[in-house]
N, C-alpha and C positions, 0 to 999 in steps of 0.2 A: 165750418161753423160747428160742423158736430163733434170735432177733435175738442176745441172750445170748451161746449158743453159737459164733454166727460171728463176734460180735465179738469174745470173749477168743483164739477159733482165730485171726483176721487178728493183734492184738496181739503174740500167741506167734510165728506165723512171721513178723513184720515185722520182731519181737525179735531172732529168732535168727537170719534174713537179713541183718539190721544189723549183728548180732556179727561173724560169716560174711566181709560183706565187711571187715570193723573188721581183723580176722586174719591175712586172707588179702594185704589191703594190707600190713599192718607183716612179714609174715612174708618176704612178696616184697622189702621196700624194705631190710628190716634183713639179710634172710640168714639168718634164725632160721626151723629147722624145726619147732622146736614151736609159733610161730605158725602155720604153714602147717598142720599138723594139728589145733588147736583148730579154725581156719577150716574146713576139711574137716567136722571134724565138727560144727560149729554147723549147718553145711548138710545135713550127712543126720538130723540132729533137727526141722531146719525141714520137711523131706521126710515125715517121721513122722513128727511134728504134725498134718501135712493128711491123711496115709494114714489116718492112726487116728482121725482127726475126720471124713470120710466113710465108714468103717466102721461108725463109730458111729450117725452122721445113717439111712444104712441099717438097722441092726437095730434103731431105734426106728421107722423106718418099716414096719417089717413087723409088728414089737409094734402098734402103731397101726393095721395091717389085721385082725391074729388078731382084735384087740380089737373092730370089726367085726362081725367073722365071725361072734363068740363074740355077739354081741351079737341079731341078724340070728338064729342058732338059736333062741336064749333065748325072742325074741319069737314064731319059730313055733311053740315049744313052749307058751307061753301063750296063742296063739288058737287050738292044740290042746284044749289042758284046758278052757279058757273053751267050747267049743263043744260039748263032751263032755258038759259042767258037774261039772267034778272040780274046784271052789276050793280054791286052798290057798296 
């Protein structure tokens, strides 16, 4: 899953760095300002693309510690009960 995720994230910002320069070339070459600002902004969505896909990759890495954690309790409460002999 995580091959997954960094390959549609590299896709998306290669997309939109392509667009970016696509842009910011014709915006320079022809004189046209609204190339020059789609170009701008293709690039600060390819910026946030990465920001918000390492945001991400983080708060599943920490879901994936609680999970752990949660996990690691669980077990000492069972070789609690089991040693008590409280089955259930």
């Amino acid at each position: 899953m995580r091959s997954l995720s960094r390959a549609l994230t590299t896709l998306a910002v290669g997309f939109l760095a392509l667009d970016a320069l696509l842009f910011l070339y014709s915006g320079l070459s022809l004189g046209r300002p609204g190339l020059i600002v789609s170009g701008a902004a293709c690039g600060l969505a390819a910026v946030l693309v990465v920001l918000s896909w390492r945001r991400y990759r983080r708060a599943i890495a920490e879901l994936e510690q609680a999970r752990r954690e949660m996990q690691a309790e669980v077990e000492s409460l069972r070789a609690l009960l089991q040693g008590r002999e409280l089955h259930n």
